[in-house]
ROGU-527271 format. One record per atom (N, C-alpha, C, O, CB): x, y, z. Coordinates in steps of 0.2 Angstrom, whole numbers, plus 5000, padded with zeros to 4 digits. Glycine has a CB too. Layout:
<recs>
XYZ;...
</recs>
This chain:
<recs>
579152165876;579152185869;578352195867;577952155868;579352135864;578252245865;577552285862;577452255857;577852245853;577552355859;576752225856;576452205851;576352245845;576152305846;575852175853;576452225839;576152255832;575752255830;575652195829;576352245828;575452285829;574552285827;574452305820;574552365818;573952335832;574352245816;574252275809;573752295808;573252255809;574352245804;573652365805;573152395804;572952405796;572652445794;573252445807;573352345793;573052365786;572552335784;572352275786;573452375781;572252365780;571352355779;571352345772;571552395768;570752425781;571152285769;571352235761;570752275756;570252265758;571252125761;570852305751;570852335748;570152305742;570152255739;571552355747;569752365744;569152325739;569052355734;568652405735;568552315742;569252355730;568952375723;568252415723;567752375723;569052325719;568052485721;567652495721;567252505712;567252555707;567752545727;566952435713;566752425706;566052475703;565652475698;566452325706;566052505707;565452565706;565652635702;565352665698;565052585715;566252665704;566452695701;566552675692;566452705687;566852705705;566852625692;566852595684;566152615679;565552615680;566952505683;566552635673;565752645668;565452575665;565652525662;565952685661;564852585667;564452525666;564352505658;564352545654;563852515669;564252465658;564352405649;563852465645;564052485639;563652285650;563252495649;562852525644;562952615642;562752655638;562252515646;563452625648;563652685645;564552685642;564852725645;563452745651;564852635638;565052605634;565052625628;564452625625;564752555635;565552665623;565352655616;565352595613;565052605607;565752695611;565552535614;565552495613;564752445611;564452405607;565952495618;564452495617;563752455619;563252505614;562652495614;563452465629;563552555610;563152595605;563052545598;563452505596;563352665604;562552575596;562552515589;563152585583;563352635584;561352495584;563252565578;563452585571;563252645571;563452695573;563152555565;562652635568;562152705567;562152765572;562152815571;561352685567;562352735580;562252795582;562852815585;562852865589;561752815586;563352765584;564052815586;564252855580;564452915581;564852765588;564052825572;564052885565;563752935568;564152985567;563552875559;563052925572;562852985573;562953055577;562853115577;562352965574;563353015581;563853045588;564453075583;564653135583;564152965596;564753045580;565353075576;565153135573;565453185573;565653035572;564553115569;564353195566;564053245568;563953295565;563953195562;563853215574;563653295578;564353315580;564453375580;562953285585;564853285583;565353305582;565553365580;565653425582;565453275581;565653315571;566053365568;565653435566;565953485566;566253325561;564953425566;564553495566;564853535571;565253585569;563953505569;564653515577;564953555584;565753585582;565853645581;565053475592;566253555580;566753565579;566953635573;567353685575;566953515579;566753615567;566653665563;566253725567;566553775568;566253635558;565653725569;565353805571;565953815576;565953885577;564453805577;566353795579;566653805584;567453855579;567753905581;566853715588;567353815575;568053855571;567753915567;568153975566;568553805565;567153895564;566853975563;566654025567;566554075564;566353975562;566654005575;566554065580;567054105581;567054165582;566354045585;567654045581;568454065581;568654095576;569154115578;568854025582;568554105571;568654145565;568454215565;568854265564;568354105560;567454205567;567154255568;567554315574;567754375573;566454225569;567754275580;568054335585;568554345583;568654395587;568154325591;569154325578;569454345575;569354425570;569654475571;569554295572;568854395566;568654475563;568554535568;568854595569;567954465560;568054515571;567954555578;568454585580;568554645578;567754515584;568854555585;569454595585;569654645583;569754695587;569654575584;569954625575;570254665573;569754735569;569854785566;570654635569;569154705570;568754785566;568654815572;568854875572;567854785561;568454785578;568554825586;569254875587;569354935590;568754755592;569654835585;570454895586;570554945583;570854995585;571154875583;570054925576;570354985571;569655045573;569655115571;570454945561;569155015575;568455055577;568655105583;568455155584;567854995581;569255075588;569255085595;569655165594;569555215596;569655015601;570155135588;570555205583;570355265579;570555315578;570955185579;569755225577;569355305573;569055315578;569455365580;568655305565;568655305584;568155325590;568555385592;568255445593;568055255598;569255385594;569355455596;569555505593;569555565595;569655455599;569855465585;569955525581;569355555581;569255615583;570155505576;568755525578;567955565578;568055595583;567855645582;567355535578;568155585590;567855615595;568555675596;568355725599;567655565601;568855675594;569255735595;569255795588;569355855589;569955695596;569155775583;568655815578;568155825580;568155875582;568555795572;567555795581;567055845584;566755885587;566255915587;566955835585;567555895594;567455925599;567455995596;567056035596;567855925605;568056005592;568356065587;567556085583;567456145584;569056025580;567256055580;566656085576;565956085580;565556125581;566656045568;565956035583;565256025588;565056115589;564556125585;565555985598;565256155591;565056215596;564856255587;564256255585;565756265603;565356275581;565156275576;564556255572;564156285569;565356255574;564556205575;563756155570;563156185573;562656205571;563556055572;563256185580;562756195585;562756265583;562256275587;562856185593;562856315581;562656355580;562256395571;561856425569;563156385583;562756355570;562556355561;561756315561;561256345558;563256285554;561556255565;560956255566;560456295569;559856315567;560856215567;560656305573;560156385578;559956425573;559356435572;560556445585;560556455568;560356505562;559856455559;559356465561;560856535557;559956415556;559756385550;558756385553;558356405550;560256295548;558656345560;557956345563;557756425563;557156445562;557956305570;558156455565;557856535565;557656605557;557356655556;558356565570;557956555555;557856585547;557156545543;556756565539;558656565541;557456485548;556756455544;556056465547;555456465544;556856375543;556156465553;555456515555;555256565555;554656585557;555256515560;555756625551;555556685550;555256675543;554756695541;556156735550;555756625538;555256615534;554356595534;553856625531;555656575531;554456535537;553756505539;553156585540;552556595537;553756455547;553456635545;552956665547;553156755544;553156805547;552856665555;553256735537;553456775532;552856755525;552556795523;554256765530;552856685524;552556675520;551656645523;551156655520;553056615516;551856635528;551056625531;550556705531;549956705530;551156595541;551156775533;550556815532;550356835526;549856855525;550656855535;551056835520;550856855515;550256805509;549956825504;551456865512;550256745511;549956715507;549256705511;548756715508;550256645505;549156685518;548456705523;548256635522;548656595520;547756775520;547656645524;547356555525;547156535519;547256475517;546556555530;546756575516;546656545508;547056525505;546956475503;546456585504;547756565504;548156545501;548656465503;548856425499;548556605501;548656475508;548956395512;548556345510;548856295507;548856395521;547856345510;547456315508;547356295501;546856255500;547056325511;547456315499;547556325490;548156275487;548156235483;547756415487;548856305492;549556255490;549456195492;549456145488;550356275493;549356185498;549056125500;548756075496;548956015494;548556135504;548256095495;547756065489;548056045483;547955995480;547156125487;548456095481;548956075475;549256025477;549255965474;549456115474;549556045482;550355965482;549755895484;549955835483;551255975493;549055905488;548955845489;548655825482;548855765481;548555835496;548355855477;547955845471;548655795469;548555735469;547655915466;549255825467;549755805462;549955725468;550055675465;550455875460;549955725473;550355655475;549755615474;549955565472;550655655484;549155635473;548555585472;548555585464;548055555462;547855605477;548855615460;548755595456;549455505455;549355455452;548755665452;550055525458;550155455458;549955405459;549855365455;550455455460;549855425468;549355365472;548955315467;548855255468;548855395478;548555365463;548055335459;548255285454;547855235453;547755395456;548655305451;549155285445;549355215449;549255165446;549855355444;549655195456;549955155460;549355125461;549455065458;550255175466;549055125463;548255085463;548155065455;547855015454;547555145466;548255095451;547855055446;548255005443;548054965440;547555085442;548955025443;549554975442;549354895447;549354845445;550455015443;549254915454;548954875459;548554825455;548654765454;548554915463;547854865454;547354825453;547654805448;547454745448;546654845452;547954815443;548054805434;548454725435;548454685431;548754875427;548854715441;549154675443;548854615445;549254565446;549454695447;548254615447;547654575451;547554545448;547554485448;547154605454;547454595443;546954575436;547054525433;546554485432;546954615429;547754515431;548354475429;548354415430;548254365427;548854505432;548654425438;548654345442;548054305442;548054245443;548854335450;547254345442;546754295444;546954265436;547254215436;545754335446;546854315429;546854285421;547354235421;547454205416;546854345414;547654235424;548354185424;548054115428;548154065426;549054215427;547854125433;547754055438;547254015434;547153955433;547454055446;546754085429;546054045428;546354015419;546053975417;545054105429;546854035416;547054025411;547553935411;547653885408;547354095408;547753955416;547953895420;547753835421;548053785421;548053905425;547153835423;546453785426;546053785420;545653735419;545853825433;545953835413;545753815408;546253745404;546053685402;545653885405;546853785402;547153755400;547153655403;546953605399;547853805401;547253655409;547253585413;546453565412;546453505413;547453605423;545853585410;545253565408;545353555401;545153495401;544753615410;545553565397;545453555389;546053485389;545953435386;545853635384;546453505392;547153415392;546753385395;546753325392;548153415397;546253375400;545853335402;545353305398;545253245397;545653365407;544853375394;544253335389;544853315382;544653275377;543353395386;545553345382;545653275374;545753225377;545653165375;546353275368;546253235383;546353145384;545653095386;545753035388;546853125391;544953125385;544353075387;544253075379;543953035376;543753105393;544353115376;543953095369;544553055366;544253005363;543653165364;545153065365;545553015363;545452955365;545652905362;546053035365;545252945371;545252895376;544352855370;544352795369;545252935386;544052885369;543452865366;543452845357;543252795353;542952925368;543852895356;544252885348;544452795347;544252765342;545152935347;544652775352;545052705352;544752675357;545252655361;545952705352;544152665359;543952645366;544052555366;543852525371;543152675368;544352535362;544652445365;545052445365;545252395367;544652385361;545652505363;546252515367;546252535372;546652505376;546752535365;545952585372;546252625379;545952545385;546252525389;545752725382;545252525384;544852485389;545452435391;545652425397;544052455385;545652385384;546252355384;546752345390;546852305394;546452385379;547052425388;547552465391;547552455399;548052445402;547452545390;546752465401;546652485408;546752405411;546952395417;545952535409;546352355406;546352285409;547152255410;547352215415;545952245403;547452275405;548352245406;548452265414;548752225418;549052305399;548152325415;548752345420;548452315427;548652315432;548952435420;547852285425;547452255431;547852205430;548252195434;546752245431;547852175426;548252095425;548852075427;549052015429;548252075418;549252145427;549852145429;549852155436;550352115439;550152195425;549552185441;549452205447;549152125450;549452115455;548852275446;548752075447;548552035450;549151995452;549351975457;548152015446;549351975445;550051945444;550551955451;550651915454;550451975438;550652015451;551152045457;551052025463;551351995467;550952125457;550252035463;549952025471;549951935473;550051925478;549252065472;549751905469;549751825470;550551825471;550551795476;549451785463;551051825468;551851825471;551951865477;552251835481;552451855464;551751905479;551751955485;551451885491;551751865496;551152045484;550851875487;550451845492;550851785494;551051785500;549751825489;550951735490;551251685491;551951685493;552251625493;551151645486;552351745494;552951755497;552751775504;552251775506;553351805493;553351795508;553251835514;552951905514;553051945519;553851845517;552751925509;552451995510;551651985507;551551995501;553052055506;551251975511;550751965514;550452035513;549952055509;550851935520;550752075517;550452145521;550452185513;549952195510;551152195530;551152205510;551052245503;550852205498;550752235493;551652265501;550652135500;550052105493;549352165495;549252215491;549551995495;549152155499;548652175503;548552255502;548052295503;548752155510;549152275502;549152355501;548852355493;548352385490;549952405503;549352335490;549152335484;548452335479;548352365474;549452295482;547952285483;547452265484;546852345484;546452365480;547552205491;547052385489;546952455491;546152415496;545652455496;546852535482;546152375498;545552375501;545352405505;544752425505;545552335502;545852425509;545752495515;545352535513;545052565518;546352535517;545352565505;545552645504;546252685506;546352745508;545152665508;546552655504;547152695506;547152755502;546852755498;547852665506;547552795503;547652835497;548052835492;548452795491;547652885498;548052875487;548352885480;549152895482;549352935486;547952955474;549552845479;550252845481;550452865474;550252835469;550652775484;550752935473;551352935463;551552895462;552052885466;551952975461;551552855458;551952805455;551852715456;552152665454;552752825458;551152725461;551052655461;550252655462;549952695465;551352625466;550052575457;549452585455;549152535460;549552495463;549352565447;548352535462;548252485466;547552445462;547052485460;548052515475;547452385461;547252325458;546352385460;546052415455;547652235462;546152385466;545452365466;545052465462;544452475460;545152345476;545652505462;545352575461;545452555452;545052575448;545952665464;546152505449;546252515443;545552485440;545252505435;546952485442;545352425443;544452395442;544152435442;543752425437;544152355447;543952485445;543552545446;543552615440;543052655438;543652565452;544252605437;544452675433;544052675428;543452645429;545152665428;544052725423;543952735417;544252725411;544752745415;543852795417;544552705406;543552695402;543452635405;543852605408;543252665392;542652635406;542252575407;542252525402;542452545397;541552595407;541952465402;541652435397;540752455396;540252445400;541752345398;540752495389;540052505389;539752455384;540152425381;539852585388;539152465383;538652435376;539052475369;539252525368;537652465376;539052415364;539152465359;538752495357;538852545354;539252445355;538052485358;537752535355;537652615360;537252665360;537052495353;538252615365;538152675368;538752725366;538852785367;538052665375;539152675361;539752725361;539752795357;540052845359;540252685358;539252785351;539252865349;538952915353;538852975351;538852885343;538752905359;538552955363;538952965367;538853015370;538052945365;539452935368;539852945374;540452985369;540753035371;540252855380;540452955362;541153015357;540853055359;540953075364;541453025348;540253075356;539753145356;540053195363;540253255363;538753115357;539853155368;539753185374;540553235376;540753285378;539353115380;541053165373;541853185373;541953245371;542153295374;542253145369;541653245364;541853295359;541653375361;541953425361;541453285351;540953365363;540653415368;540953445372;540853505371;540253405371;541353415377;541853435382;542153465381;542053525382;542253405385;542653435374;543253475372;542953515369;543353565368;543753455370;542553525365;542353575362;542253625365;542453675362;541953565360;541953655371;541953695375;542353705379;542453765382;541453695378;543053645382;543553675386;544053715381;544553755382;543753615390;543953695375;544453735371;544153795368;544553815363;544753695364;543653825369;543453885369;543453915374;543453985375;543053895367;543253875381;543653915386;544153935386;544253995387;543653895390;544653875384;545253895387;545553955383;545953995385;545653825386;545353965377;545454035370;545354085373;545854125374;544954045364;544754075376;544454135379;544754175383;544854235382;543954125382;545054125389;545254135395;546154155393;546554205396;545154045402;546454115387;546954165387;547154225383;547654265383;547254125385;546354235380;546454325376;546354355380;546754405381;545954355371;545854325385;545854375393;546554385397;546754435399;545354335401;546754345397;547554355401;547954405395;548354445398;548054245402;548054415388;548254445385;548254505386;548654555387;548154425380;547354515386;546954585387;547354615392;547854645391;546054585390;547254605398;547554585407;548254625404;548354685406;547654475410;548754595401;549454595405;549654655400;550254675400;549954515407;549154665394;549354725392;549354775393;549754815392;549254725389;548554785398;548354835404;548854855407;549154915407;547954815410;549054795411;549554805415;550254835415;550554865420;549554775417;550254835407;550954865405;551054945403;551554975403;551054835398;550454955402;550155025402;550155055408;550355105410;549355035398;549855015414;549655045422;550455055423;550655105424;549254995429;550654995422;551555015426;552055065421;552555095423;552154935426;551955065415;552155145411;551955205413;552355255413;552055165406;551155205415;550855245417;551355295426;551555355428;550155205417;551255225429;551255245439;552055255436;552355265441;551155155449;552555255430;553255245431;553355335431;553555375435;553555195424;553055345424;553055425421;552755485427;552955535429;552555425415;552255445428;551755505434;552255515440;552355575442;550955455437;552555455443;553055465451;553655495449;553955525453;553255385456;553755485441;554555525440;554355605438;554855635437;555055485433;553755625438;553755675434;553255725440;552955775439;553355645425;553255695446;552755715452;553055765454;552655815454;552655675458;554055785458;554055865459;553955895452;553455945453;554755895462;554155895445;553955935440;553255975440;553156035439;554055905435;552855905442;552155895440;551855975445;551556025442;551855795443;552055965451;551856005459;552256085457;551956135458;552355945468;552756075455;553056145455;552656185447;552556245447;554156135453;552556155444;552256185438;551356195440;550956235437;552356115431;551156165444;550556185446;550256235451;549656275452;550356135448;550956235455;551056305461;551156355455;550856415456;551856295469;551556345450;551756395448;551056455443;550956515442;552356365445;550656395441;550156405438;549556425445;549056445444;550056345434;549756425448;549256465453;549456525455;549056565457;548956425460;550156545456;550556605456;550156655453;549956715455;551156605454;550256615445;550056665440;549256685439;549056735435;550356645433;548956655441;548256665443;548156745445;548456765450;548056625448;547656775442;547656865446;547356875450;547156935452;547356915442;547056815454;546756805461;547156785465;546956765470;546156755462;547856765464;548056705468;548456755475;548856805476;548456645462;548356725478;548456765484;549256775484;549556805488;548156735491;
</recs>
């Protein structure tokens, strides 16, 4: 009797093929399987917008693919037509050209020329000064702009001087308050934003939040009393001159955009009124008893 030889070979699991723990959704946090879903759903939307788009496609392709031969089978019919109605049309029109080149001669060429270019530059001109009348405009506007923002600057320092133990007051509260803040900051876990608050770094100006060592530094000061009429004085001075600037600078902007209303009536009338303008001037050189 022949021996049996078992040949089977016990089966090892091959644990390498399996996905490991970290590529895993499991092993992703919150945030970025949200974030995996939403790229998703993007991906998927453009996907039904493309499918939509070849949808269109399609059907303007079918109906395109059906005018293409109609056109092209009407064309063939007039094609040899056209082509000939233009051969005439170029050859009439160079009989003209060297019809009117000998009768009118060099002088005369040079004369109409001169005409049409005088009248287009009378636009151009017109276009340029609506241009500049435009310039004019926006500088008197940025600088009526920057006047205006200079004059709210000197009332709120002379106001600020009108009541100078309130405002000074004013400025001290909000130190006091900032101190306040920062001793609780300090003596809590937030150490680091006492500290910011503090601004010792220099950090810079954040909107909406004040820092204890710039608000020590602000304006008003505490001055002498006996300096304060000089500092109203000096206030009143400010505004006194920024509100005649600022007058100034906005009659200039008035001046300005009235110009400008005139340049753009002007370039409006002149460009609408340019072939009139060119045919009425050739015509007046016709009638001339020199004119060639």
């Amino acid at each position: 009797m022949s021996e049996v030889v078992n040949d089977a070979v016990p089966i090892v699991e091959d644990r390498a093929s399996e996905t490991t723990p970290s590529e895993s959704s499991t092993e992703k946090s919150l945030q970025e399987q949200l974030q995996e879903l939403k790229d998703s759903q993007s991906t998927a939307a453009a996907a039904r917008a493309e499918a939509a788009q070849v949808g269109e496609d399609i059907a303007d392709l079918e109906k395109l693919i059906v005018e293409a031969e109609a056109a092209a089978a009407s064309y063939e019919k007039l094609h040899e037509t056209l082509q000939d109605k233009e051969a005439q049309l170029k050859a009439e029109s160079q009989a003209l050209i060297n019809a009117l080149t000998a009768v009118l001669g060099t002088n005369g060429i040079a004369a109409i020329r001169g005409i049409v270019t005088e009248q287009i530059k009378v636009v151009t001109d017109a276009e340029t000064a609506r241009n500049d009348a435009q310039a004019a405009v926006d500088t008197a506007r940025d600088d009526a702009a920057e006047k205006a923002k200079a004059l709210e600057n000197a009332k709120a320092e002379l106001d600020t001087w009108r009541k100078p133990g309130a405002s000074i007051d004013k400025r001290l509260k909000l130190a006091e308050g900032l101190i306040s803040d920062i001793k609780k900051l300090r003596n809590g876990p937030n150490r680091g934003e006492a500290y910011w608050k503090l601004a010792l770094g220099g950090h810079g100006q954040v909107p909406g939040q004040e820092f204890l060592n710039k608000v020590l530094e602000d304006k008003p000061e505490v001055i002498a009393p006996d300096a304060l009429q000089d500092r109203i004085l000096e206030a009143w001075n400010e505004f006194r001159a920024a509100r005649t600037a600022a007058a100034t600078s906005d009659a200039t902007l008035g001046v300005a955009q009235q110009a400008l209303k005139s340049a753009e009536a002007d370039f409006a009338a002149k460009s609408k009124n340019l072939i009139k303008a060119t045919k009425g001037a050739l015509a007046e050189r016709e009638a001339a008893p020199d004119a060639a």
